[in-house]
N, C-alpha and C positions, 0 to 999 in steps of 0.2 A: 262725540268723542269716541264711542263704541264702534261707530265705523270707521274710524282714522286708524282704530288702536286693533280692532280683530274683525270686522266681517268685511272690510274692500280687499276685494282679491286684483287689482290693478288688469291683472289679465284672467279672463276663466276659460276655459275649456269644457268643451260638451261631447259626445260621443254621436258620429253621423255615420250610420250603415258600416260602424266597426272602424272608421276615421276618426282620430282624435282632430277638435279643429280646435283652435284657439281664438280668442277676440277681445276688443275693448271692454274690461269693467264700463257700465255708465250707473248713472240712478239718475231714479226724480225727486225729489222727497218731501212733504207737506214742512219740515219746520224750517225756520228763516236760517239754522245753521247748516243745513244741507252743502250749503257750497263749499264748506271748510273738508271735503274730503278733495275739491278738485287741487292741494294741496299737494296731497298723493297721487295726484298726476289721473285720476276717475272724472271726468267730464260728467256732473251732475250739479242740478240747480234746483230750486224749490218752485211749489207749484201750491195753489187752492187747495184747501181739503176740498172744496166743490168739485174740482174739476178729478182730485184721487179717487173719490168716490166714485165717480162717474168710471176709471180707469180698471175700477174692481170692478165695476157693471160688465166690461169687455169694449171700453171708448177709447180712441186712440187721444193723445193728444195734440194737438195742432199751432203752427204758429210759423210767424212770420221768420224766415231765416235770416240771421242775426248778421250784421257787419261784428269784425273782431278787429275792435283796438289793442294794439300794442305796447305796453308798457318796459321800457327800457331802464331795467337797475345796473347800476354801475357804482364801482368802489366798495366799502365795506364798511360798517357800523362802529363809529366813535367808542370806545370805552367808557361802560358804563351806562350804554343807551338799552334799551331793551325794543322786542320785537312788537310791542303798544306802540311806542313812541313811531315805530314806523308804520306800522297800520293805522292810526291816526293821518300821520301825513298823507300815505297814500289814498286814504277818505277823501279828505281834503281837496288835492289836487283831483280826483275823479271826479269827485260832483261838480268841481268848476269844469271839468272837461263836457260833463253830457255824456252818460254812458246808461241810459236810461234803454231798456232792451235790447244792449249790445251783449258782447262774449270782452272779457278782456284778458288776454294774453299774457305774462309775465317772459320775460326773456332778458338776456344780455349777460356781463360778465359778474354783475353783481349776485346774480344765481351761487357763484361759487363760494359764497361768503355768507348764506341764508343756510340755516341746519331746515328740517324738512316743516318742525314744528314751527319754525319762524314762517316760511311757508304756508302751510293750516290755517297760520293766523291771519294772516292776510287775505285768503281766499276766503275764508269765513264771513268776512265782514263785505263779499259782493252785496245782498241786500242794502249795505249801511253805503256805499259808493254809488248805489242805483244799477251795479250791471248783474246779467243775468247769470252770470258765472265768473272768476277770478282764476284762469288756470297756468298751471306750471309744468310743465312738459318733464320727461320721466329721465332721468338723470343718474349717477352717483348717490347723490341723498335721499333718492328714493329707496333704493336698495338699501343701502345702508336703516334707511328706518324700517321697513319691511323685515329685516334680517332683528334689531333691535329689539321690535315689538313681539317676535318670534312665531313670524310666519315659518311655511314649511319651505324646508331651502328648498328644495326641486322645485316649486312654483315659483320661487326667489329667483332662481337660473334662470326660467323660462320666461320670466317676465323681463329681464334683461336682453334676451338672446330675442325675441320676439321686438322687443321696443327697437334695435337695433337692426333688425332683418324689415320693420315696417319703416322707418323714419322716422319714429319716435324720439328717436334718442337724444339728449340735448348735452354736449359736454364743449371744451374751450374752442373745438375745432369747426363749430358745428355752423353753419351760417346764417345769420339772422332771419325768418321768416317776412313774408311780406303780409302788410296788416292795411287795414282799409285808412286807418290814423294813427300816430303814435305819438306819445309824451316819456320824459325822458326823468331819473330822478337819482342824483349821487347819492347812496349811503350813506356818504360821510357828511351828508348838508343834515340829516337826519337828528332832532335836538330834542330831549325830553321834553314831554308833553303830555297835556289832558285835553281834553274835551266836553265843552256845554256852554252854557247853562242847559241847553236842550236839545240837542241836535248832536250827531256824531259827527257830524264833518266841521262842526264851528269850532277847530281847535285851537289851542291856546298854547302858546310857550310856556313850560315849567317857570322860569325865570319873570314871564307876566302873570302868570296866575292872580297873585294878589290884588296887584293894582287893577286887573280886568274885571275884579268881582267888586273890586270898592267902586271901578268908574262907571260901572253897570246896575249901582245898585240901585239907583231910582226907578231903573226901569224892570230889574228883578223883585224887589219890594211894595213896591206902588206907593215909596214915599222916599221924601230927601234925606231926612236925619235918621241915623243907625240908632240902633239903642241897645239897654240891655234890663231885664228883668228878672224878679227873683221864683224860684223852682221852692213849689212847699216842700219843707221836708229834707233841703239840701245845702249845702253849704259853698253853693256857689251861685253864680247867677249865671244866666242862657241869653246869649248875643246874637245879634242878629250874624249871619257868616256859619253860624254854629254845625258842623259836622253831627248830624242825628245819628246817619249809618255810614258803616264803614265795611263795604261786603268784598271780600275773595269770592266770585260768583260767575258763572257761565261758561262753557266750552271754548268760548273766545279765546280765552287766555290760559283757562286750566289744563289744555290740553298741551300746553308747553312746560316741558320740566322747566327750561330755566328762568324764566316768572317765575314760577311756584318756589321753586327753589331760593329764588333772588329773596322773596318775599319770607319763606324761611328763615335765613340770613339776618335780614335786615329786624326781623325779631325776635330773633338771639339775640344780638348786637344792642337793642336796646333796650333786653331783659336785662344781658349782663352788666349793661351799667346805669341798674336803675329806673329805669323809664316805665310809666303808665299811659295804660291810652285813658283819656280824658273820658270822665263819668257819665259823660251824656251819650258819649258815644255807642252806639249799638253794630257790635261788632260781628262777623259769621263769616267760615268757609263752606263753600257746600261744591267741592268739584264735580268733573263733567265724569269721573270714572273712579272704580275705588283702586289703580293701581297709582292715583296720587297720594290715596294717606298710605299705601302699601312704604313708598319710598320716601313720603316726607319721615316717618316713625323708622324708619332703617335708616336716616341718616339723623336722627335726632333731633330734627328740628321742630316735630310737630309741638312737642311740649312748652317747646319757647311759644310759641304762634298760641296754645291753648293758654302761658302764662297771657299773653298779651287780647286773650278774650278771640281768639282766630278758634274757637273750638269746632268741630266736623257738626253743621247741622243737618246734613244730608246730602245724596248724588241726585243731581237736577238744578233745575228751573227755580231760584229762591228771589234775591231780592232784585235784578236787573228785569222781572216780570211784576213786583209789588206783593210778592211773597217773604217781607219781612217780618209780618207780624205785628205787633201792637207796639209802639213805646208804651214808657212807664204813662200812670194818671197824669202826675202832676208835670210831665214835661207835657204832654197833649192837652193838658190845659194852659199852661202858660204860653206856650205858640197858638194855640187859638185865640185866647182873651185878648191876647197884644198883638196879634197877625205878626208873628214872627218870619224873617224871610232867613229860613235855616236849609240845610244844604245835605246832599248823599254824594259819597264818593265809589263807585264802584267798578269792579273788572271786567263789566258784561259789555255789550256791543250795542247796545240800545238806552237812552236817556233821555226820552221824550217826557215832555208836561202829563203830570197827571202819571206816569206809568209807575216809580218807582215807588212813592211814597204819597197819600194825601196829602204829606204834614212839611213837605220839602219843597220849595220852589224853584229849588236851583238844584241841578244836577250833574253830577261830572263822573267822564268815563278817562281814568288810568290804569296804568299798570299795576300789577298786586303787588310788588313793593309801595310802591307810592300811596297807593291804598292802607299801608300799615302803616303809614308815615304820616297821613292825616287823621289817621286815628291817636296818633300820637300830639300832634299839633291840633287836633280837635276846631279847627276854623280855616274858613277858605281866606281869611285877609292875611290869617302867616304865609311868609314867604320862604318857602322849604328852602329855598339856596342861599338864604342870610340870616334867618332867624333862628332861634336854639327853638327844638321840640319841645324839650324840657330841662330839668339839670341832675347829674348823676348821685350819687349817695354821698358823695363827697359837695354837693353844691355847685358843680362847675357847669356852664352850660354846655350842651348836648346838640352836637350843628348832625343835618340829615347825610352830609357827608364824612362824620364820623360813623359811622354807622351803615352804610353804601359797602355791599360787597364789588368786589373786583370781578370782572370776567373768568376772570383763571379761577377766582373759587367758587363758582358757580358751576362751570366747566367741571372739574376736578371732583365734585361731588357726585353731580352727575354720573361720570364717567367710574367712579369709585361703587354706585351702589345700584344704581339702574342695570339692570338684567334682563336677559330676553326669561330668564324663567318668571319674573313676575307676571308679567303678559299671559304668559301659560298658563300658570295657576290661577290667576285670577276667572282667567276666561274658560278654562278647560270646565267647568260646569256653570255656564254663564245661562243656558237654558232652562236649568232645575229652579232655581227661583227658590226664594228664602222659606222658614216654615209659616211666614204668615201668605206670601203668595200661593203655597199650596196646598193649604187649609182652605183658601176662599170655596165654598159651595155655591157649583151652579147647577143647571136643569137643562136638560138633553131635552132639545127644540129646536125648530128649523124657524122660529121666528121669536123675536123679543115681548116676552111678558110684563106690559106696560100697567105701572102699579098708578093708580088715578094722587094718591096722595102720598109721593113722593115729588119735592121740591126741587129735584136736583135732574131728573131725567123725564119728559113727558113727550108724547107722542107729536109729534112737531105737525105744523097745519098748510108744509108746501102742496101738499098733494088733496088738500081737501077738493080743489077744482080740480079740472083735466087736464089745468095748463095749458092749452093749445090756444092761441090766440088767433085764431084762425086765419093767418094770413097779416101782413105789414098792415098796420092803421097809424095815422097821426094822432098824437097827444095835444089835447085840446082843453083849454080851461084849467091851465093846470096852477097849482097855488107855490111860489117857493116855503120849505121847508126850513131851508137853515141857507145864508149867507156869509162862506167861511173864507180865510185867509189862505196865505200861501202854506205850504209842508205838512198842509191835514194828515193826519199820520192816521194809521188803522186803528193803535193806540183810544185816539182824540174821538175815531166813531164809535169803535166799539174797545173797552175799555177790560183789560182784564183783572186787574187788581180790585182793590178796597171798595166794597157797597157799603154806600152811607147811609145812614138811618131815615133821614130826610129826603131819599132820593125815591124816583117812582120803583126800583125794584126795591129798594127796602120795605116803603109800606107797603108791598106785595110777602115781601118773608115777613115781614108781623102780622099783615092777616093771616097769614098761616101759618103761627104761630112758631114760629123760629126767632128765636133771640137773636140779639144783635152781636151778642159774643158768638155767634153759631151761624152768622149771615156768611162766613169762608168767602170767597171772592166771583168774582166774573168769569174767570178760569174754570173755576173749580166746578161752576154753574151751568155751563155752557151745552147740558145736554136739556134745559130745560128752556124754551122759548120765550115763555112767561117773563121771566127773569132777563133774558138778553136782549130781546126787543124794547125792555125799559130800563137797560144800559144802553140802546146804543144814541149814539149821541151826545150821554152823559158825562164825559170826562169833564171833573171837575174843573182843568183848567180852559178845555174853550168856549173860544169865544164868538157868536152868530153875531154878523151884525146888523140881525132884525133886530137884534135885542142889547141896544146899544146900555153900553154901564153894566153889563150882565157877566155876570163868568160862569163859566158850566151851563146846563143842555136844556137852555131856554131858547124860545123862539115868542114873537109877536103873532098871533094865530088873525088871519084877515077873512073876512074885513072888519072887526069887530074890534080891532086893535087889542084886544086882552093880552099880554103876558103872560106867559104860564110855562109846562114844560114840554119839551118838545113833544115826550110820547104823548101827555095829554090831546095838546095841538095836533095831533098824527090821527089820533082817536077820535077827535071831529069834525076833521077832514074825510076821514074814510066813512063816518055815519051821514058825512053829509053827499059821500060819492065826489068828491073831489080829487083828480089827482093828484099829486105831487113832485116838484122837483127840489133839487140840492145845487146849488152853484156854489164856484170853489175858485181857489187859485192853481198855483203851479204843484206840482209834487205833490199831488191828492191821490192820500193809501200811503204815502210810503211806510216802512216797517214791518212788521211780522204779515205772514201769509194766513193771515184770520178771516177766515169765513165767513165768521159772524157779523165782519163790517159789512158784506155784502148780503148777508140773508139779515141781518136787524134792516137792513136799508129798506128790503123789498118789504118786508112785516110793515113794517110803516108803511106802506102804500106810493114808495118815492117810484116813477116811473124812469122818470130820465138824470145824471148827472152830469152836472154840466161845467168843465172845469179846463184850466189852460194848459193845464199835462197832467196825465197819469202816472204811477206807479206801473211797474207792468202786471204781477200776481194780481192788484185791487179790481185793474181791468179789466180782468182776464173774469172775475170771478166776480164783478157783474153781470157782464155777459152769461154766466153761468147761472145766474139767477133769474135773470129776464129782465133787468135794468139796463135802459141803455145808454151805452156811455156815449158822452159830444165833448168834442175838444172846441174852444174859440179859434178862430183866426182871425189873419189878417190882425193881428195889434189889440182885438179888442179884450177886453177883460172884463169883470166887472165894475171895475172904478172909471173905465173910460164910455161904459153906459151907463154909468149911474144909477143900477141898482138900487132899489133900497128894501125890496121885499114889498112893496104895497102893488105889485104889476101881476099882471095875469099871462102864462106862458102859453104859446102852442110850439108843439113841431111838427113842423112841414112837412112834406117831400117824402112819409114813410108810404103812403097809400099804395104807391105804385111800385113798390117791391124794394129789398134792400139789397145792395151791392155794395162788398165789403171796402172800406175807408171812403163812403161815397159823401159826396157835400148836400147836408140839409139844412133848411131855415131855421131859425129859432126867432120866431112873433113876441115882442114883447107891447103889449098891450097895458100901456098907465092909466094912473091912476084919476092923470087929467080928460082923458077921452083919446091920447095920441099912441102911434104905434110906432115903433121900429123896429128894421127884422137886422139882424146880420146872420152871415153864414157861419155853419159849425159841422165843422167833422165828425162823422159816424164813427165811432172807434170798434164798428166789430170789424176785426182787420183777415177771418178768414171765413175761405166759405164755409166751410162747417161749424163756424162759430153762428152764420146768419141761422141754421137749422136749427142753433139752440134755442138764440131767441124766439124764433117765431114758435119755437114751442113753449114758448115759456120758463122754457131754461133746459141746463143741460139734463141733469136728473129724471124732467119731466121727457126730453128727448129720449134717452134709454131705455127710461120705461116702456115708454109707447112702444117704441120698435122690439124689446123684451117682448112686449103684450103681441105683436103682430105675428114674431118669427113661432 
């Protein structure tokens, strides 16, 4: 949101032998939001911290040149809908399209009827559609937002006068580009809406919401009959449906005033007549910039939002990462003792299993109105468009569309209090940094002083070899590690949220003597290996199935058949010099550009992944680890070889050198004395990705050549 709102300069300018020259803004950038700049018309996408690292080393980065589909809007936004409801959709419609290492293009007359933040929003969520960028060509509403956020006009002009001198420029005149596919989508078909139980593209009609979570629920609870139980200490009881959290949370949306604002509104509106959010609920905003509490408190809404428990917990990363926090005791004992199947509703762009909450199993991504509206209604079986929230001081009931701002007052607030000078001030000492960031003490060194008994950052063990592998060899003898379903998310491998006490990184922070109130998360950890190599795998909700009946990061370790957990299993595999592979289904990695799925993989000693599509970042940054990645073909999958974990793997066809997407065997050797091979795709798809490998990864790559020059 800090580069939508003050450091993309759309266009920059450099000085050449006393020539001013001008050129495209681009970026690369490590986090999953990166894309939400190409918004403002900046062509940038996200990438591996493995591979940014390597970028600081002096390594260029490489990749296949993208096909660029076309997305054609047309019409204009129903009243009342907001810029969620269509980022949603257009998820939706993407991932049924297949846009999985493409570029997707936005164009057509619907342009004219998007403000730039409605825009943002949409590109934002490339990662959650599977493309490698969401872009918008440079327009009217981009000026106008550049000028808004209070850019410097003379760069404002130039950036016009340049888009318009290159072909940039995109207004009613301007003629449709030619795109390698296109899909097409009227505004006005556009219907409120959320999305989940787990997945951002599985979304759901406002209007179905309820009946989708009641007719789902056997299979979101792991039983038929609902129920409800009583909360020590409370005067109510806790149902299954039950709303825990109710977060305003991530760049997604916060970086649109009018969400924010809607969501303002909409908690005035049912301060002033009354209304509470329901006691279980745990409520937070935590925007992507502080010039949203600038203007939500200059238009007075924050105090409704803080009456309504919407108080500022922070700028950043809070509960769409598993950065909520603890419920109370006796709710985290009642949903454990009865396995409650309770629910989060939030603003952010991600809702996978396991990420948001340990204690929720059902997850839904809406707009930050809607979000204050089930915190109000407090259960996913109410039906926001028939059922009252609650009833006002008077007793009367309270429908979500009493309470529903108009476009025009959203607008009008907007327009009444937002100011290019808040932009200004906010940012005009954005680089000073508070008195606690400039208090911090450090120590002037040209390399990092690694404390032996600190739990949080430890000298990590890529580089203990040479890495060099001296050349393509076949994987031989190799053992599967875990057998997972389709939409393995990076999430699911490596896990940023909540360490459990019982888990293998926990009994790691209790022997070293860190309480369980002080275990902070997988995030928060992730400079210590220790800790992340015995997350990864661990997301409480999946599921391998070696370890059939199991949920979270167990595996069947062979041939001895034991159950245990997977790092154990990992840990005598590798004392016994075994290698290891990981078989998967479709959409394996997708979500955040986490590292750690791909360095816990190789910590465990997994050589090869073998799975029927990738993610493109998870792929990418295998490879950058020295895992190699194999796609199936030809039809097969796991379930149509019939896997089950008890076979023994080889791959073929590396000895004789690797050439990039080249076809190699994969031997699978059972358990009855029989063999079958089928063929699978090499996914290192460029030649400089093969140099990585063969060195053992990219890092180790750098270096060497560091070491040589």
């Amino acid at each position: 949101q800090v580069n939508l709102e003050y450091l993309a300069q759309v266009v920059w300018t450099a000085d050449d032998d006393g020539t001013t020259v001008a050129y495209p803004d681009t970026l690369v950038g490590t986090d999953s939001h990166t894309t939400m700049i190409n918004g403002l018309s900046v062509l940038g996408w996200g990438v591996g911290g493995i591979e940014a690292e390597a970028v600081m080393l002096g390594q260029p980065i490489s990749m296949l040149i993208p096909e660029v589909i076309g997305f054609r809007l047309s019409g204009r936004m129903k009243e009342g809908n907001t810029a969620t409801d269509l980022v949603l959709t257009v998820v939706e419609m993407l991932r049924e399209k297949g846009v999985v290492g493409k570029f997707v293009e936005f164009y057509g007359p619907g342009l004219d009827h998007l403000s730039l933040a409605d825009q943002a929003t949409i590109a934002n969520m490339a990662p959650e559609y599977g493309a490698t960028c969401g872009f918008f060509p440079v327009d009217s509403a981009t000026i106008d937002y550049l000028t808004f956020t209070g850019r410097d006009p003379e760069r404002v002009k130039l950036i016009e006068a340049y888009a318009k001198a290159q072909g940039l420029w995109r207004d009613a005149s301007t003629p449709d580009p030619v795109f390698t596919d296109t899909l097409e989508l009227d505004l006005g078909d556009v219907e409120a809406s959320i999305a989940g139980p787990k997945r951002p593209q599985d979304r759901i009609a406002l209007s179905a919401a309820a009946s989708a979570f009641t007719s789902n629920f056997a299979t979101i609870a792991g039983r038929a009959e609902a129920k409800k139980v009583p909360v020590a200490g409370a005067d109510y009881e806790l149902e299954d449906g039950a709303v825990m959290l109710a977060a305003i949370t991530s760049c997604t949306n916060t970086s649109n005033p009018a969400v924010m604002v809607a969501a303002g509104l909409v908690a005035r509106n049912a301060h002033q007549r009354g209304l509470t959010t329901k006691p279980w609920v745990k409520t937070s905003l935590a925007p992507g910039s502080q010039v949203v509490t600038d203007y939500l408190e200059a238009c007075g809404l924050q105090e409704h939002l803080d009456a309504m428990g919407y108080n500022l917990v922070g700028y950043g990363c809070t509960s769409c990462i598993g950065n909520s926090g603890l419920l109370s005791d006796a709710l985290i004992d009642a949903i454990e003792e009865n396995d409650m199947a309770v629910t989060a509703v939030l603003s952010g762009n991600r809702n996978f299993e396991g990420r948001v909450s340990p204690w929720t199993k059902a997850n839904y991504l809406a707009s930050p109105p809607l979000v204050v509206a089930y915190a109000l209604a407090g259960n996913m079986t109410v039906d926001l468009l028939n059922d009252p929230l609650g009833e006002d001081t008077d007793g009367e009931p309270v429908y979500l569309r009493d309470i529903w701002p108009t476009s025009k007052e959203v607008q009008d607030i907007i327009g009444s209090v937002l100011t290019p000078e808040m932009f200004r001030a906010r940012y005009g000492n954005v680089l000073d940094g508070d008195a606690n960031w400039r208090g911090i003490r450090t120590t002037e060194s040209e390399t990092f002083d690694w404390s032996p008994g600190s739990t949080y950052v430890q000298h990590p063990p890529f580089f203990e070899d040479s890495g060099d592998k001296g050349g393509a060899a076949d994987i031989t003898g190799a053992r599967p590690l875990a057998i997972l379903g389709a939409s393995i998310t990076t999430d699911h491998i490596s896990p940023a949220g909540n360490i459990k006490k019982e888990s293998p990184a926990g009994e790691y922070l209790l022997e070293h003597q860190v309480r369980p109130n002080e275990f902070n998360s997988y995030g928060a950890r992730r400079g210590n290996h220790e800790v992340m190599m015995r997350g990864t795998f661990a997301n409480i909700r999946i599921r391998n199935e070696m370890a059939p009946d199991t949920e979270g990061g167990w595996t069947t370790h062979q041939p001895d058949g034991a159950v245990m957990s997977i790092y154990d299993a990992a840990m005598k595999y590798i004392e016994a010099d075994v290698p290891l592979i990981v078989v998967g289904g479709s959409e394996y990695g997708t979500g955040s550009s986490r590292d750690w799925a791909a360095k816990g993989t190789r910590l465990l000693g997994v050589k090869a992944v073998v799975v029927e599509s990738f993610e493109r970042i998870h792929r990418s940054n295998l490879v950058g680890m020295g895992v190699l990645p194999l796609q199936f073909k030809d039809g097969a999958t796991r379930q149509t070889l019939k896997l089950d974990g008890s076979e023994i793997y080889d791959v073929v066809g590396l000895d004789g050198g690797i050439t990039p997407r080249m076809d190699l065997t994969l031997r699978i050797n059972r358990k009855d004395g029989s063999t079958d091979e089928t063929t699978v795709l090499c996914r290192i798809d460029t030649v400089d990705e093969v140099d990585y490998y063969l060195a053992g990864g990219i890092l180790h790559y750098v270096l060497r050549n560091l070491k040589a020059a």
